[in-house]
PLY file of the C-alpha trace (Angstrom):
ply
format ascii 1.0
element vertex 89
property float x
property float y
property float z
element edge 88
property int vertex1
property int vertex2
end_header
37.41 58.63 98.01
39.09 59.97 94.65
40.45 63.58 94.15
40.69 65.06 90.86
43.84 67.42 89.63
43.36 69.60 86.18
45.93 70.61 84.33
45.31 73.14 81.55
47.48 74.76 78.95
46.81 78.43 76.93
47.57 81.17 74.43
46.76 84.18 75.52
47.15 87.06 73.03
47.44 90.59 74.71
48.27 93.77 73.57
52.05 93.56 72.59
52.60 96.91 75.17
50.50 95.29 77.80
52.34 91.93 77.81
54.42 91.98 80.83
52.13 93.73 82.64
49.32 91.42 81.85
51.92 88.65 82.81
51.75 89.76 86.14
48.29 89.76 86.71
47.70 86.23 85.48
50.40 85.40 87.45
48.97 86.18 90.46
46.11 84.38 89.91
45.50 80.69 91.98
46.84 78.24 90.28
48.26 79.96 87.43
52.06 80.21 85.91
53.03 82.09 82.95
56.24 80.13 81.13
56.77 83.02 78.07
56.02 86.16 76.92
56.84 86.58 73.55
57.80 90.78 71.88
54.47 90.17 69.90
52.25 89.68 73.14
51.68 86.00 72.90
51.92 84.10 76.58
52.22 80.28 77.36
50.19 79.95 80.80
49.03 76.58 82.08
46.39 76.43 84.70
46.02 73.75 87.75
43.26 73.13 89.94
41.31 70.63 91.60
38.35 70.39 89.49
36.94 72.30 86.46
35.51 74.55 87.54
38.50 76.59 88.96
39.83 76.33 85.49
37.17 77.81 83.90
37.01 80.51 86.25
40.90 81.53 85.83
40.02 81.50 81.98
37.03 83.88 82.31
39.26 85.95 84.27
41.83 86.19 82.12
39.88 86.93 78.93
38.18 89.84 80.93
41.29 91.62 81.77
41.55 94.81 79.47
44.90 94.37 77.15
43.99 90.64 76.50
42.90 89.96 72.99
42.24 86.28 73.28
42.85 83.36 75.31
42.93 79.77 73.65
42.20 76.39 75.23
45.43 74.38 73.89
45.40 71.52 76.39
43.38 69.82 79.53
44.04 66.84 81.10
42.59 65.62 84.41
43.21 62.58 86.61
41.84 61.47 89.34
43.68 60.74 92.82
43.26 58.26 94.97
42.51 59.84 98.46
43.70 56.58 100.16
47.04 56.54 98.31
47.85 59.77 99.10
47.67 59.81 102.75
49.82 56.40 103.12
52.70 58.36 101.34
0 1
1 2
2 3
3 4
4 5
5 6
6 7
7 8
8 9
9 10
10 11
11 12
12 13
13 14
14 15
15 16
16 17
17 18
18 19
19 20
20 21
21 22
22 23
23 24
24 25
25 26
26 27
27 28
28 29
29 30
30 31
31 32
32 33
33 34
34 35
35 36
36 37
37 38
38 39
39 40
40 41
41 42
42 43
43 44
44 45
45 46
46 47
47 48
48 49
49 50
50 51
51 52
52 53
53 54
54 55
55 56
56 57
57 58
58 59
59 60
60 61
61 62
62 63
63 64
64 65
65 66
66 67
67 68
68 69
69 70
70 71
71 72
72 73
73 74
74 75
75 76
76 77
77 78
78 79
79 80
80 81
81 82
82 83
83 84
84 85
85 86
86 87
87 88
């Protein structure tokens, strides 16, 4: 049985006022971690989930947030786990 782990990187543009607010709130979302916030409003976030799908959904919900201009796909990367491997470590 294989497991799959996603790893995704962004750009978000916000609102340069809104930016550490709008930090936060992507913050708090699953899976999410915000590595800079720049005076201009740009943020580095990257994304992790098990499949796609969670991904996507963080994305959507990020580019819905009021204050948030844009959010760019930089980087995704997926591998897939072996299920067996995991549970002998």
């Amino acid at each position: 049985m294989t497991q799959e782990f996603h790893v995704s990187s962004l750009v978000v543009l916000t609102q340069p006022m809104l930016r550490h607010r709008l930090a936060e709130q992507i913050a708090a979302l699953e899976g999410a971690e915000v590595h800079a916030v720049s005076e201009e409003g740009k943020l580095v976030v990257t994304l992790e989930g098990e499949s796609q799908q969670p991904i996507m959904a963080a994305i959507d919900a990020i580019q819905a947030m009021p204050g948030v201009l844009s959010a760019a796909l930089i980087y995704h990367q997926f591998d897939e786990l072996d299920k067996q491997c995991e549970d002998m470590s």
